[in-house]
C-alpha positions as CSV (number, residue, x, y, z in Angstrom):
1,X,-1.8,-8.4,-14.0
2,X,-1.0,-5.7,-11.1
3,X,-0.7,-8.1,-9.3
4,X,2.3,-9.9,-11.1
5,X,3.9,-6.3,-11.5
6,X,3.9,-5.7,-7.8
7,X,5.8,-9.2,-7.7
8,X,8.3,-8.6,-10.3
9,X,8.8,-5.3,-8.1
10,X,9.5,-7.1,-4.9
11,X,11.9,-9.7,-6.7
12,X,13.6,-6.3,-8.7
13,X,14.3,-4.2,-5.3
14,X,14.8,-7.0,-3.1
15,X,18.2,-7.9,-5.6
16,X,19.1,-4.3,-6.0
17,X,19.0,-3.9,-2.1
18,X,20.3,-6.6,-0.9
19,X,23.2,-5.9,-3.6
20,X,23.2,-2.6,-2.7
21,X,24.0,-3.5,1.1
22,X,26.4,-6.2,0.1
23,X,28.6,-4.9,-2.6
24,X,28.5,-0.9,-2.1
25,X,31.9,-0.6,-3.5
26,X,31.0,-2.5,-6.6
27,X,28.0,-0.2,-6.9
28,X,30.0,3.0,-6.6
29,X,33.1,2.1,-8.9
30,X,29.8,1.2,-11.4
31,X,28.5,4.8,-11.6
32,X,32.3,6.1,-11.5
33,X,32.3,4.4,-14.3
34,X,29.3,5.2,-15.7
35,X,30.0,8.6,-15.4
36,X,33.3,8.4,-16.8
37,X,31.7,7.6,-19.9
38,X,29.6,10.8,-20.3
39,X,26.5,11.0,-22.3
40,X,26.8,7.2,-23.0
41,X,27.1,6.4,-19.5
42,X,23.7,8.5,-18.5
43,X,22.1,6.6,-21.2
44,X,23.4,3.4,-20.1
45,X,21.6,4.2,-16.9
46,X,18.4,5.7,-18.3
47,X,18.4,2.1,-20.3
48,X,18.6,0.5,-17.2
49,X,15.6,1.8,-15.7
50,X,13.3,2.4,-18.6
51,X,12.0,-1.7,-19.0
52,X,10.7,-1.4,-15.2
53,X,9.8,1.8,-15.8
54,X,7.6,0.8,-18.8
55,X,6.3,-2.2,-16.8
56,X,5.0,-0.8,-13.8
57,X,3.4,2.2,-15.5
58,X,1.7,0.3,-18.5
59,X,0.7,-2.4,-16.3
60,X,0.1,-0.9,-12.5
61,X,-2.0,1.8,-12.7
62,X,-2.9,2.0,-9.1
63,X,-3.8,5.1,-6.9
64,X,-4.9,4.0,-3.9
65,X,-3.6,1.6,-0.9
66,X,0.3,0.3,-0.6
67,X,0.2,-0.5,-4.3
68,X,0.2,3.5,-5.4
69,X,3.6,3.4,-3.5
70,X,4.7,1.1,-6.4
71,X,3.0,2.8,-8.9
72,X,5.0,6.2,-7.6
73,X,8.1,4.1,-8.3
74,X,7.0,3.5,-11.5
75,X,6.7,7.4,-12.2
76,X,9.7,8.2,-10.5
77,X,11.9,5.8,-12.6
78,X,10.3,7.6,-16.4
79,X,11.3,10.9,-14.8
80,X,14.9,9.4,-14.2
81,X,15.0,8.1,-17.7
82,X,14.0,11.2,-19.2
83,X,16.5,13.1,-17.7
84,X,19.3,10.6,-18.3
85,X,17.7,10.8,-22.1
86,X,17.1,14.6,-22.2
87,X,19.3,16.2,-20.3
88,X,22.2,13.8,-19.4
89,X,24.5,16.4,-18.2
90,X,21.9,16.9,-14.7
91,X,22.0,13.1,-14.6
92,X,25.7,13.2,-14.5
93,X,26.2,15.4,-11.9
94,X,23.5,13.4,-9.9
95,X,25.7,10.1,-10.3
96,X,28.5,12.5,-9.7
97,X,27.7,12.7,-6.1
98,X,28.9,9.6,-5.7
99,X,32.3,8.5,-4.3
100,X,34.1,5.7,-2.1
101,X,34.2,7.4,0.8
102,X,30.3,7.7,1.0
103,X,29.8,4.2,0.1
104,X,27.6,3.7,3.0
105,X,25.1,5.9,1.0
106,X,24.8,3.2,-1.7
107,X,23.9,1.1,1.4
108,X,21.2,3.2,3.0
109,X,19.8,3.6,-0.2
110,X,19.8,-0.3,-0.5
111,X,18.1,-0.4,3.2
112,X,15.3,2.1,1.7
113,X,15.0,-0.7,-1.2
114,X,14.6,-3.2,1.0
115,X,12.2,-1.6,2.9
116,X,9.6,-0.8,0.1
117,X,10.3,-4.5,-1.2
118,X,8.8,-5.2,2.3
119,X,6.0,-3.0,2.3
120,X,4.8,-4.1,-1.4
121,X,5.2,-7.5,0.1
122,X,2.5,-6.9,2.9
123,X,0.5,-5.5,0.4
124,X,0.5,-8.3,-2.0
125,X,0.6,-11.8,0.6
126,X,-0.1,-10.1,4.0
127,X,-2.7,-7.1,4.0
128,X,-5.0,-7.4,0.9
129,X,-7.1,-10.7,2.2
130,X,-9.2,-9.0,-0.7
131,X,-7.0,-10.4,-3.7
């Protein structure tokens, strides 16, 4: 089973990168908008996150090698959700860093992506002859 969570994850960031390097207006106008909505709009994004979230956690529960990296992910997406959920005015101001003239963030963010997508990769067909 990890190791089919480890592959959702790859298919999951390697979309959301490559988008994220592709289309970093379209990501930017998304949060504006997002934000624009308030409370609903933090929750939207909490929403968003909280199926992976669940996933990874119920499913990968790996401390050790490449894979913790993707159990860390896992971790670090509840503890967005929760905010989003519990205190959506700190989530807010989070997404309301962002703007069009700093698009290019959206797209190092969507390198980073990209990066642990190939990392996890490694992990799962290239460095665990183990599997």
């Amino acid at each position: 089973m990890e190791r089919s969570v480890e592959i959702f994850a790859i298919i999951f960031l390697v979309v959301i990168g490559l988008s994220h390097l592709v289309q970093p207006v379209a990501w930017v106008d998304y949060f504006i908008r997002l934000r624009e909505l308030g409370t609903t709009g933090a929750f939207a994004d909490g929403f968003l996150h909280l199926g992976p979230a669940g996933l990874i956690i119920g499913f990968h529960n790996v401390w050790s090698g490449i894979p913790v990296l993707l159990t860390l992910l896992g971790w670090s997406f509840l503890i967005k959700c929760l905010i989003r959920f519990c205190i959506p005015k700190l989530g807010l101001k989070a997404m309301g860093h962002v703007s069009a003239e700093r698009a290019w963030e959206v797209q190092v963010a969507g390198a980073g992506l990209l990066a642990l997508a190939a990392v996890l990769g490694y992990g799962v067909y290239g460095g665990s002859a183990t599997r």
